[in-house]
C-alpha positions as CSV (number, residue, x, y, z in Angstrom):
1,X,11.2,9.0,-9.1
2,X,8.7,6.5,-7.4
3,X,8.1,4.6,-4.5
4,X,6.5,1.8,-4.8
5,X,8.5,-0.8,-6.8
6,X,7.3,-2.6,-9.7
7,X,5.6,-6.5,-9.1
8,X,7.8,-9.4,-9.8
9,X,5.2,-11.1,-11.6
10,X,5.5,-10.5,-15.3
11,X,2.5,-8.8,-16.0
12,X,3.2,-6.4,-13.3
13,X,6.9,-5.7,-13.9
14,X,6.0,-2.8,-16.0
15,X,3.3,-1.6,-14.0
16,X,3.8,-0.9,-9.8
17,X,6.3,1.7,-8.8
18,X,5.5,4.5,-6.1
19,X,6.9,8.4,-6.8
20,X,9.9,9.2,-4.6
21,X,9.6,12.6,-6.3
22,X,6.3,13.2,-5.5
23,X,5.8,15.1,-2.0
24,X,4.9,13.2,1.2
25,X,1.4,12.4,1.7
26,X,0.0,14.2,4.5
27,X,0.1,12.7,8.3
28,X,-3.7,13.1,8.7
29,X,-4.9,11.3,5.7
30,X,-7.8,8.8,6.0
31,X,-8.5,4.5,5.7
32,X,-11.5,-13.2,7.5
33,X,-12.7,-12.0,3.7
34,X,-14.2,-14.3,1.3
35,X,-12.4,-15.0,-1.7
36,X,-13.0,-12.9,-4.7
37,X,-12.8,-15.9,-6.9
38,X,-15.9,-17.6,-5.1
39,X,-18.1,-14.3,-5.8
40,X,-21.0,-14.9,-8.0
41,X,-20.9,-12.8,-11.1
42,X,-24.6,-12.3,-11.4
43,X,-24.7,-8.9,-12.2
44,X,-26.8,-7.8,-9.9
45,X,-26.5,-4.4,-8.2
46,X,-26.2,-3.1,-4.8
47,X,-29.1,-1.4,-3.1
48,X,-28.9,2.5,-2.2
49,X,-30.5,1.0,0.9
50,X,-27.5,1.1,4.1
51,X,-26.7,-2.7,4.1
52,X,-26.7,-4.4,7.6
53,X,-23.1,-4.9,7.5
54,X,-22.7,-1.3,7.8
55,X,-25.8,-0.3,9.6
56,X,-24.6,1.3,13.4
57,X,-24.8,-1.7,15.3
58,X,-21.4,-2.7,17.2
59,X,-19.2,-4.4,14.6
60,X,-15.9,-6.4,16.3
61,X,-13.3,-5.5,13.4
62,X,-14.0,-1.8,14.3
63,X,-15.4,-0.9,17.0
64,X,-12.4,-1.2,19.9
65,X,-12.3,-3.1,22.6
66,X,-11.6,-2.0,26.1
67,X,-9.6,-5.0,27.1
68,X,-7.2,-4.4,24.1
69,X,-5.8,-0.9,26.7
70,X,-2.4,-1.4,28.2
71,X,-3.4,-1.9,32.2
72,X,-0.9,0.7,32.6
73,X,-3.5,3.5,31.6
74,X,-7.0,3.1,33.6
75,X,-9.0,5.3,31.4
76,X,-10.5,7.4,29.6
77,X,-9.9,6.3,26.6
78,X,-10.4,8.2,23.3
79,X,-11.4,7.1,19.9
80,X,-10.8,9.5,17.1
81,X,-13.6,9.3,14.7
82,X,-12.5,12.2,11.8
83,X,-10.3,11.4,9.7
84,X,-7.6,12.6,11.8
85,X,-6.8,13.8,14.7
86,X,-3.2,15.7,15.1
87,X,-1.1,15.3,18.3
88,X,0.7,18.5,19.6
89,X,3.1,19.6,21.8
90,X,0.9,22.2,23.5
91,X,-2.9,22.0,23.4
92,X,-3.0,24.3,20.2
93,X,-3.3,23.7,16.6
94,X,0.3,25.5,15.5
95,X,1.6,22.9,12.6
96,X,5.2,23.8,14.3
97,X,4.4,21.8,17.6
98,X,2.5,18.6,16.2
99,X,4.6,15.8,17.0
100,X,2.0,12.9,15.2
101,X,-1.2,11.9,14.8
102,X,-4.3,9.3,15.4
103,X,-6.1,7.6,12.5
104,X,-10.3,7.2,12.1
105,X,-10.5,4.1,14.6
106,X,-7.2,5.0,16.5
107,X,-7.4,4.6,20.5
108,X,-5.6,6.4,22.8
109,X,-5.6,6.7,26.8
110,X,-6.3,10.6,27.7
111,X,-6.3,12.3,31.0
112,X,-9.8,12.8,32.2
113,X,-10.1,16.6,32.5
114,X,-9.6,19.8,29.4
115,X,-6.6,21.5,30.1
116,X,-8.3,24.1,27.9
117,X,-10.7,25.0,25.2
118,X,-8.8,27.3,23.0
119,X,-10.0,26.7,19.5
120,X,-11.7,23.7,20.5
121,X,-15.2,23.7,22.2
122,X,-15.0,20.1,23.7
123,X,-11.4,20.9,25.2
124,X,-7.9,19.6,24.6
125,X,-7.2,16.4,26.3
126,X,-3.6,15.1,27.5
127,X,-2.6,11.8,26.5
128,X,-1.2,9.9,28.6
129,X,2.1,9.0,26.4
130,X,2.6,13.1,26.3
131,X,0.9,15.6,23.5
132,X,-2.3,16.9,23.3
133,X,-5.2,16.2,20.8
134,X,-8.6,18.5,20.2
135,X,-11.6,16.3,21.7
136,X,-13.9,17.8,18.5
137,X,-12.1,15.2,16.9
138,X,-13.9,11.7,18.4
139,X,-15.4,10.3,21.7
140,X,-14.5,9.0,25.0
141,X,-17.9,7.0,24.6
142,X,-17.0,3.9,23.0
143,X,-20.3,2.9,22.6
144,X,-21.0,6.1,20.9
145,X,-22.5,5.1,17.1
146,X,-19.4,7.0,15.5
147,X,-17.0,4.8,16.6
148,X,-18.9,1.9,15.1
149,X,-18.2,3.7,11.7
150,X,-14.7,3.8,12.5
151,X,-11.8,2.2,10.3
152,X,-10.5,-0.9,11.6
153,X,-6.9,-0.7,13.4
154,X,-4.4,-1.7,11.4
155,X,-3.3,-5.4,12.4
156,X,0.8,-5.2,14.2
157,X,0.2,-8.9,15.0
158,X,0.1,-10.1,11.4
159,X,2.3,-10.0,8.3
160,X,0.0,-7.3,6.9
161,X,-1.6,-4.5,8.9
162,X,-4.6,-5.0,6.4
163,X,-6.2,-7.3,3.8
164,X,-4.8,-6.2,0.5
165,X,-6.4,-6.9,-2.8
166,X,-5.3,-6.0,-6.2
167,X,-7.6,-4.9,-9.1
168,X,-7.7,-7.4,-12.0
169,X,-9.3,-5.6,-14.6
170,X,-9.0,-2.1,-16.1
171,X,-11.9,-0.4,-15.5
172,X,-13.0,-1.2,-12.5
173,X,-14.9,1.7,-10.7
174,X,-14.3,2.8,-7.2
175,X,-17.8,4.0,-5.5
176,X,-18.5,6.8,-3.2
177,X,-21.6,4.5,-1.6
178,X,-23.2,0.9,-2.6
179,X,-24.9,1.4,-5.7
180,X,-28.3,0.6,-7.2
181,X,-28.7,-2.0,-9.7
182,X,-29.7,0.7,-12.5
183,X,-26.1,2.4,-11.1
184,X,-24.0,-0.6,-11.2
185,X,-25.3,-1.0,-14.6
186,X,-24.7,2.2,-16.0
187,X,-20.8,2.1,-14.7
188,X,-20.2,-1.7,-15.2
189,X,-21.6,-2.1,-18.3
190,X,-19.9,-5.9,-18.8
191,X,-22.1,-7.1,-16.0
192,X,-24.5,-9.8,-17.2
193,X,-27.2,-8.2,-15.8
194,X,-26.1,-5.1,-17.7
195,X,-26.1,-6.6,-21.3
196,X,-29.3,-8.4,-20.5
197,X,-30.6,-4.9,-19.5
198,X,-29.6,-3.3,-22.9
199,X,-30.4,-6.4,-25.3
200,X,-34.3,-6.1,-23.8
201,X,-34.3,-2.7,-24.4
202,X,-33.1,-2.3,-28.0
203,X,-35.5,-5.1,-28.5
204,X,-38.5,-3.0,-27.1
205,X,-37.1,-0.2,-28.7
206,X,-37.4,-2.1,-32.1
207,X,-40.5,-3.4,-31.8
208,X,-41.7,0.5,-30.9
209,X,-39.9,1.7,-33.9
210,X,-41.7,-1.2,-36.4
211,X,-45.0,-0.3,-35.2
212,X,-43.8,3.4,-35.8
213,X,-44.6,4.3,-32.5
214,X,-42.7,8.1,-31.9
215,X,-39.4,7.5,-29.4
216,X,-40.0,9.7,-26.5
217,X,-37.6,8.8,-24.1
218,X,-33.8,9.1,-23.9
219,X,-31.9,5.6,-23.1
220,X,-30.1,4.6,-20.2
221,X,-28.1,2.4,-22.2
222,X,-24.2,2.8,-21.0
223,X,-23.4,1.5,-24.9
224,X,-21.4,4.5,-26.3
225,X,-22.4,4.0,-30.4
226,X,-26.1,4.3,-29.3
227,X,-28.0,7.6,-29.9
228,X,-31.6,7.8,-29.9
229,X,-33.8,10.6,-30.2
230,X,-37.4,12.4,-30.4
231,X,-38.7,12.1,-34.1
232,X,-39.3,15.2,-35.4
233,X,-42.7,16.3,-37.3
234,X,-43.7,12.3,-36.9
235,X,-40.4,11.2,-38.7
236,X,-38.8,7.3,-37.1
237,X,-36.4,8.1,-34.3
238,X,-32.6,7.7,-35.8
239,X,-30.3,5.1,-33.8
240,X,-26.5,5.1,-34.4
241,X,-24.5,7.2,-36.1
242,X,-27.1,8.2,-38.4
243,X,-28.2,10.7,-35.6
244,X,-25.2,11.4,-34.5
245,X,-21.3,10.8,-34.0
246,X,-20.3,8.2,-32.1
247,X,-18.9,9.5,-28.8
248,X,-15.4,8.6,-27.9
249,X,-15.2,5.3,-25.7
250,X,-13.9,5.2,-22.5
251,X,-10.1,4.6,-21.8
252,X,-11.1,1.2,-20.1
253,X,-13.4,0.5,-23.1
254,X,-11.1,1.1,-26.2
255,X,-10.1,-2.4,-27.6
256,X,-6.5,-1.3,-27.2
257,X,-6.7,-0.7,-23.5
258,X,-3.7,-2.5,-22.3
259,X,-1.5,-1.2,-24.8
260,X,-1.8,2.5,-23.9
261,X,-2.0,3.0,-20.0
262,X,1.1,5.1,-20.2
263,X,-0.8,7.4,-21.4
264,X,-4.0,7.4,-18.7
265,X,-3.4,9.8,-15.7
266,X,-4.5,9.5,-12.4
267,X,-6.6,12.7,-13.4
268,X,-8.0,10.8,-16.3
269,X,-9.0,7.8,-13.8
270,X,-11.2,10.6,-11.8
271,X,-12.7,12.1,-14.9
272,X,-15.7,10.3,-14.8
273,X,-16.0,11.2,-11.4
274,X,-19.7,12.0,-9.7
275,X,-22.1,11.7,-7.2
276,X,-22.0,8.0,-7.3
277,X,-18.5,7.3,-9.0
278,X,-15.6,8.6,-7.4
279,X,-13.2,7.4,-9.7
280,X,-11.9,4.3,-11.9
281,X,-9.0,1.9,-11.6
282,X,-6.2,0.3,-13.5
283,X,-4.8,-3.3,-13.3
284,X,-2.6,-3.8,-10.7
285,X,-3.9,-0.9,-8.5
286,X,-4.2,-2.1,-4.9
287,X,-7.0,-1.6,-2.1
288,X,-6.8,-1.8,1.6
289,X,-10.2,-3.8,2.7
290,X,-11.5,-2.1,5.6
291,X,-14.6,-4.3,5.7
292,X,-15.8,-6.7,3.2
293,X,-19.5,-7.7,3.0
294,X,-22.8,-9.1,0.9
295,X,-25.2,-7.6,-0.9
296,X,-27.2,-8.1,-3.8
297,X,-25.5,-11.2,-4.3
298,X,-22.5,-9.7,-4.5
299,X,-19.7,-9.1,-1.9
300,X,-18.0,-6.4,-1.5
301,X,-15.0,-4.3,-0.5
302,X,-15.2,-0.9,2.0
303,X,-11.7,0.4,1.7
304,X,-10.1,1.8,4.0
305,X,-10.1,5.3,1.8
306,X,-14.0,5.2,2.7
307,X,-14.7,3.7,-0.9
308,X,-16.8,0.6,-2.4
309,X,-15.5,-1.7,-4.7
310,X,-16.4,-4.8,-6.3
311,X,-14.4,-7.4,-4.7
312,X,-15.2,-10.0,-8.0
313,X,-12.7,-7.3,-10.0
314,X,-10.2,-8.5,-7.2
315,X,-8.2,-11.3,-5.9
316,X,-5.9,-10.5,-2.8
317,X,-2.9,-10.8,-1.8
318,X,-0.5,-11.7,1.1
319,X,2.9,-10.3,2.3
320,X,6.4,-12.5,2.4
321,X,6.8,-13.9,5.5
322,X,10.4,-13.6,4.5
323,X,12.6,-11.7,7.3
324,X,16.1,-10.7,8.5
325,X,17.9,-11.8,11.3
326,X,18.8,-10.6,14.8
327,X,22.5,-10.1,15.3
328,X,21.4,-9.5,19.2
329,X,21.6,-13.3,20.2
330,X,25.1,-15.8,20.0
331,X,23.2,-17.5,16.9
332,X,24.3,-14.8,14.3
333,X,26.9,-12.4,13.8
334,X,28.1,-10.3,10.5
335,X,28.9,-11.2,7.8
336,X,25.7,-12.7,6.9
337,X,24.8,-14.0,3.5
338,X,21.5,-14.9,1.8
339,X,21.0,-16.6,-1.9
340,X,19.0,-14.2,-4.1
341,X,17.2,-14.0,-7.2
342,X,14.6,-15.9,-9.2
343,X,16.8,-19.2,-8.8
344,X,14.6,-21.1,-5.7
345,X,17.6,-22.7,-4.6
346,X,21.8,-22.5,-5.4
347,X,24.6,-24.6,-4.6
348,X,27.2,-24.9,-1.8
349,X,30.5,-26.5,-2.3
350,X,33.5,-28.6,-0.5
351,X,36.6,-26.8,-1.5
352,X,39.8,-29.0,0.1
353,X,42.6,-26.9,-0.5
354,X,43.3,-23.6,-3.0
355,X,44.3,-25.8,-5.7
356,X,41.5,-28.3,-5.5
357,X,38.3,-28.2,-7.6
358,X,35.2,-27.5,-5.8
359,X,32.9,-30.4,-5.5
360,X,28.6,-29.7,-4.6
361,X,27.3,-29.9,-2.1
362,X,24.3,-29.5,0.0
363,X,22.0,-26.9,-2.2
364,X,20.7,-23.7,0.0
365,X,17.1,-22.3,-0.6
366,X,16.9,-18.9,-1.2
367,X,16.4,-16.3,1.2
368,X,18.2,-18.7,3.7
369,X,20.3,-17.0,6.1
370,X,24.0,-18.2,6.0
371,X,26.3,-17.7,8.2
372,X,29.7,-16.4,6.9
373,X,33.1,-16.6,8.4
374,X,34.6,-14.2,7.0
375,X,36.9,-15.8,4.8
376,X,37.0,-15.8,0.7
377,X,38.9,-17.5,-1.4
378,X,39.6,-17.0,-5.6
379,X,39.2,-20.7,-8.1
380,X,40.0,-19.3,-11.2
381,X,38.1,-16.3,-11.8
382,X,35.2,-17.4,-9.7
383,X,35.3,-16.0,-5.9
384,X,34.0,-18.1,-3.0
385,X,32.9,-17.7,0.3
386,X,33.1,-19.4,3.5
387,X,30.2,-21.1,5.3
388,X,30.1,-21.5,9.2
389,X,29.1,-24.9,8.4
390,X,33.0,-25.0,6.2
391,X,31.2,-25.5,2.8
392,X,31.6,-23.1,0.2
393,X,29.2,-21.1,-2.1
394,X,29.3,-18.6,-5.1
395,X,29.5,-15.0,-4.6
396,X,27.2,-14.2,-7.5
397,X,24.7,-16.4,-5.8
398,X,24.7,-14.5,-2.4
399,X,24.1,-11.2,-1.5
400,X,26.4,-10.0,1.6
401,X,26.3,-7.9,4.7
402,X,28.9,-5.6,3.9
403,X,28.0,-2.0,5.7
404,X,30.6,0.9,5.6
405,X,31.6,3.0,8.6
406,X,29.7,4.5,11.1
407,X,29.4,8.1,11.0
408,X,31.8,10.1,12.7
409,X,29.8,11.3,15.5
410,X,28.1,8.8,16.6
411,X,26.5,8.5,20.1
412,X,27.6,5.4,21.9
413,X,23.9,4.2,21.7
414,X,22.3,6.2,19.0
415,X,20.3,3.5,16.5
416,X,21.2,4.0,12.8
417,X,20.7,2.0,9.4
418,X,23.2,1.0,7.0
419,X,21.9,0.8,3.3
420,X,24.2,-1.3,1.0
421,X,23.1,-1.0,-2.5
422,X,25.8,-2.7,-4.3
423,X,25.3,-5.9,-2.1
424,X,21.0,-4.6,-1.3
425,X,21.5,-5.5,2.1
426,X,20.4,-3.4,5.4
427,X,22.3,-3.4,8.7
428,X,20.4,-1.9,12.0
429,X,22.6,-0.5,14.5
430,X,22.9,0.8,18.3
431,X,25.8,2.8,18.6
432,X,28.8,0.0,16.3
433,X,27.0,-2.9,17.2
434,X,25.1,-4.5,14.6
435,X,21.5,-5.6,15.6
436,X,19.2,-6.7,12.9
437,X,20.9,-7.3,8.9
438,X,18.5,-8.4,5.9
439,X,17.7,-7.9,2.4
440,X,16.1,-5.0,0.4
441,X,15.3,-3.6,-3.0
442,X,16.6,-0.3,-3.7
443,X,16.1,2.0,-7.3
444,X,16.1,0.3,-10.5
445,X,19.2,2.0,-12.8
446,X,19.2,2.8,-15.8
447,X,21.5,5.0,-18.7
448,X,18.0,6.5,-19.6
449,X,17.4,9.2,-17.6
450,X,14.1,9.3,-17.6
451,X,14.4,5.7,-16.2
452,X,17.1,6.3,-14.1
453,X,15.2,5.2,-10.6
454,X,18.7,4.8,-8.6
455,X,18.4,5.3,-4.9
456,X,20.5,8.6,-3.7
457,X,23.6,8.0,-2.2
458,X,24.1,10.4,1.1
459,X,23.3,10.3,5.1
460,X,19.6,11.5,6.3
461,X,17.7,11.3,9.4
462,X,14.2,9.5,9.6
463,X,11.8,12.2,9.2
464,X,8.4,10.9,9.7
465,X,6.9,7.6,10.2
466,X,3.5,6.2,9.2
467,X,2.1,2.6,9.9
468,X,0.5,3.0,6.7
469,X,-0.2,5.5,3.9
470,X,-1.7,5.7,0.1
471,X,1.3,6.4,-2.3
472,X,0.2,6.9,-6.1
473,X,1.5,9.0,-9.0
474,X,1.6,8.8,-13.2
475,X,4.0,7.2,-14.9
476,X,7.5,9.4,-15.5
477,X,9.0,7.8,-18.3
478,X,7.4,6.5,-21.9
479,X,6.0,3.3,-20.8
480,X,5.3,3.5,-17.4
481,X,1.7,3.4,-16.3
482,X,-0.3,5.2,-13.4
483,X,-0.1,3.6,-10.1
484,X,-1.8,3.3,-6.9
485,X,-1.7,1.5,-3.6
486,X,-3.5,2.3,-0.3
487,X,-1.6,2.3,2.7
488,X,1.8,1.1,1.9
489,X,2.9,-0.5,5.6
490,X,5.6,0.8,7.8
491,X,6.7,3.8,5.8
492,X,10.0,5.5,7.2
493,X,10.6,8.8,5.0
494,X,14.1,9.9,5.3
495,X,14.9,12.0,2.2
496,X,12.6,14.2,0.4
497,X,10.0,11.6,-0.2
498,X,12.4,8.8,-0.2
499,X,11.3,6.3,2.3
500,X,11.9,3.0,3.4
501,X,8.9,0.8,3.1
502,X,7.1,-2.5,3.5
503,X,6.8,-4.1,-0.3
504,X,4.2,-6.7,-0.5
505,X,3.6,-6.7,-4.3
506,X,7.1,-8.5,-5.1
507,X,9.2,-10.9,-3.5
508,X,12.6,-10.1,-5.3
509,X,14.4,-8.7,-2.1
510,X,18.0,-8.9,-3.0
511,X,17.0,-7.0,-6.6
512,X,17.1,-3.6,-7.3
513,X,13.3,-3.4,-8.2
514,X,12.0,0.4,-7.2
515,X,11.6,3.5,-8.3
516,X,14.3,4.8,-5.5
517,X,12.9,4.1,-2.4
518,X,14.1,0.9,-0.3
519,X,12.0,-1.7,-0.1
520,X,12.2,-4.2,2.7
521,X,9.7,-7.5,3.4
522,X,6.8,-6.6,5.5
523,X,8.3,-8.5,8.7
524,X,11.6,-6.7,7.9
525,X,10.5,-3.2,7.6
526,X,7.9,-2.8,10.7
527,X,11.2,-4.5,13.1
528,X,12.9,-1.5,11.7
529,X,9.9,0.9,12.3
530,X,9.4,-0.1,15.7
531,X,13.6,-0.9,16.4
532,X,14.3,2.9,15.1
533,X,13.4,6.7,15.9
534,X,11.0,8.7,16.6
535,X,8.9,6.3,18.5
536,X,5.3,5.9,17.5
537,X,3.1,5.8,21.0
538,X,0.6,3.0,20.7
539,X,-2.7,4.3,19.1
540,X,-1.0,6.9,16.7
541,X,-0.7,6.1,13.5
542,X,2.4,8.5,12.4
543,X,4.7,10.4,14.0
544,X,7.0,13.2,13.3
545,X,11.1,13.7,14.6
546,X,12.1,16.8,16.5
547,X,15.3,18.4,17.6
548,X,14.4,16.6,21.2
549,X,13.4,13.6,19.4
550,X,15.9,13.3,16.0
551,X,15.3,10.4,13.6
552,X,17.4,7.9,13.3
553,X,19.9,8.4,10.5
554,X,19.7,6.7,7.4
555,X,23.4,5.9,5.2
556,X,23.1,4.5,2.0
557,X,26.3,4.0,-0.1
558,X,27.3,1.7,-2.5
């Protein structure tokens, strides 16, 4: 099963869905824009030439601030400049005592002094939340050049930890560095620039071959049907298939492209792989924007996977702002209701007695709150249910707050989440009081098995937590197409590698719409990272639970 559910919008419905089956991706792994639609398309290329943008000078979306410290912790600080650095238990690197870790661009307050050097020449510092991380691993020097280079921190003020953009186009390559013109128009060869490239030379190349001059060189031309060739004994150079077999296209370049993605694989995607290429997208794959800047031009995206991309083959994209409610406050209590659904709005009635016919009333917008009272009521075969406000409105419109029972040995405070999939509603609680309720999106069914995406039933404990991380996998069922998004927000793994997780490519909360795991709004789903267990310190990026540090548990029934 997958993830990451498929996009509301129809072209995507077929498309987004993030493997559940698939194993976790690992803790350590590595990541005010102009618009894509206001890029020129001029063709022209990057230059293998570092562009300012990313040149080592200080840059203020990455380079961190020393202001931005609690004032609890006076210093050192340490920025982590690998790709990772673990957190442990004990200043060792034993797997079985890491307890979390710090992303490229993470900052966290350390203790001034080694407590040792074991396995690590520049000494294992003590954070000041608890742990210990290897100091090989980045710099207390924050003016150090490194830490310019360093990913961006995610964002916890805003909706989205990080700009998002989605690919438009199939095809659409993914660098390893900014390319050279000559590069970009070898692997993009729909550029303008590109086909004016090959047009001037297939006309010098015919005017060489009418004078009969002998072809000596081999073309650069990206066009797959073009051969050319050294005469031999003074013969005319042979161009097409006369000289030999046309080559097969491309994936991307095959006129029926959008009809057969179920059959590309990620593996397929990296084939063309190199020193410049490091692999090619499909429509509807997502990027994380680490940095975006001109050149050539052009504008462009670093991702936060270290990679370059295009960002004319992009628009992006923003999160909900849709949320939950806090159950905390005298303003809301359970049952809570919300109106679901592609409808935009749906209807409240006045219902005067049992016998009297309902009459409208004021319509609701969807994804409004309602308070419920608690009380339904049955006109003919249609069930209705009280408003606080004493209008009435449909069941079938609504989705409800109904959670089951709290597990049997509860601690008085413990902090567990109740998963409804019938009604695709979540309930936080502390000990039997309900704190937080909202929508979510569990596992699409189906009597297919290989489309069966249906979220497990059963009680789990939060395993690991991540603020963000890549999920991608190949399609599992006839139809389904390869997918890939960089770091997915707020990702609680609970089951295998079930999780529940920040969707920002669909707004259908209230619709089963995955491929098993929950999905919750973006607002919704980092309240519950940051309302639930383990705890992730400020600076880490993930963190794992422990037996003195359990997960909160996780109940999903129908």
């Amino acid at each position: 099963m997958s993830c990451v559910q498929r996009a509301c919008f129809a072209a995507l419905a077929a498309l987004l869905g993030l493997a559940c089956e698939r194993k976790p991706p690992p803790g350590g792994e590595p990541k005010a824009a102009p618009s894509a639609r206001d890029v020129k398309k001029s063709g022209l290329a990057g230059d293998p030439t570092l562009p300012d943008e990313l040149a080592p000078k200080v840059a203020e979306s990455a380079a961190p601030e020393a202001d931005a410290a609690p004032a609890k912790h006076p210093g050192p600080w340490f920025v982590v400049t690998s790709a990772a650095a673990g957190i442990y238990r004990k200043p060792s690197f034993d797997k079985n005592e890491k307890i979390g870790y710090v992303r490229s661009g993470g900052k966290v307050g350390v203790h001034e002094k080694p407590v040792s050097k074991e396995n690590c020449s520049s000494g294992w510092l003590e954070l000041a939340t608890g742990g210990f991380l290897c100091g090989n691993l980045g710099t207390t020097d924050l003016d150090h050049p490194q830490v310019k280079f360093a990913l961006k921190r995610p964002d916890l003020e805003e909706v989205l930890p990080y700009t998002y953009a989605r690919n438009a186009k199939n095809g659409t390559p993914l660098y390893k560095s900014v390319p050279s013109r000559e590069q970009m128009y070898q692997y993009e060869p729909y550029l303008p620039g590109a086909k004016k490239a090959r047009e001037a030379e297939k006309k010098a190349q015919a005017d060489e071959d009418s004078g009969g001059s002998p072809v000596k060189r081999a073309s650069t031309s990206p066009d797959a049907g073009i051969v050319e060739a050294a005469p031999q004994d003074g013969g005319v150079a042979l161009v097409g298939d006369a000289a030999a077999e046309e080559p097969k296209k491309p994936w991307w370049q095959r006129e029926n492209a959008k009809d057969s993605l179920h059959e590309v694989t990620l593996e397929e995607l990296a084939a063309e792989g190199d020193d410049i290429l490091a692999k090619r997208m499909v429509t509807g794959f997502y990027v994380a924007v680490d940095k975006t800047f001109r050149w050539n031009d052009r504008t462009w995206y670093k991702t936060t996977r270290g990679l370059v991309a295009p960002a004319d083959r992009f628009w992006q994209t923003a999160g909900s702002k849709f949320e939950g409610v806090s159950l905390e406050g005298e303003k809301w209590k359970l049952p809570i209701a919300w109106v679901y659904g592609g409808r935009k709005k749906a209807p409240s009635y006045e219902i005067e007695s049992e016998d009297a016919k309902p009459k409208s009333a004021k319509s609701i917008e969807a994804f409004t709150a309602i308070q419920l009272t608690g009380r339904e009521r049955e006109v003919g075969k249609t069930r209705y249910l009280e408003t606080s406000a004493g209008t009435w409105v449909k069941n079938l419109h609504v989705r409800v707050t109904r959670p089951g029972p709290p597990p049997k040995d509860l601690v008085p405070t413990e902090k567990w989440i109740d998963v409804n999939l019938n009604e695709q509603t979540l309930v936080v609680y502390r000990g039997t009081t309900p704190v937080y309720a909202t929508l979510l999106s569990s596992g699409k069914k189906s009597s297919v098995k290989a489309k069966d995406h249906r979220t497990p039933v059963g009680q789990w404990r939060i395993r690991e937590k991540h603020i963000t991380t890549t999920m991608d996998g190949n399609g599992t069922a006839a139809g389904d197409q390869p997918y890939s998004i960089e770091d997915v927000p707020y990702v609680m793994y609970y089951y295998n590698s079930y999780a529940l997780h920040a969707a920002f490519w669909h707004r259908n909360y209230g619709i089963q719409m995955s491929h098993g795991c929950v999905n919750l709004s973006p607002l919704d789903a980092k309240h519950v990272f940051y309302l639930t267990d383990p705890p992730v310190p400020e600076g880490f990026h993930g963190s794992w639970s422990s037996k003195d540090t359990p997960g909160s548990r996780v109940v999903v029934h129908e």
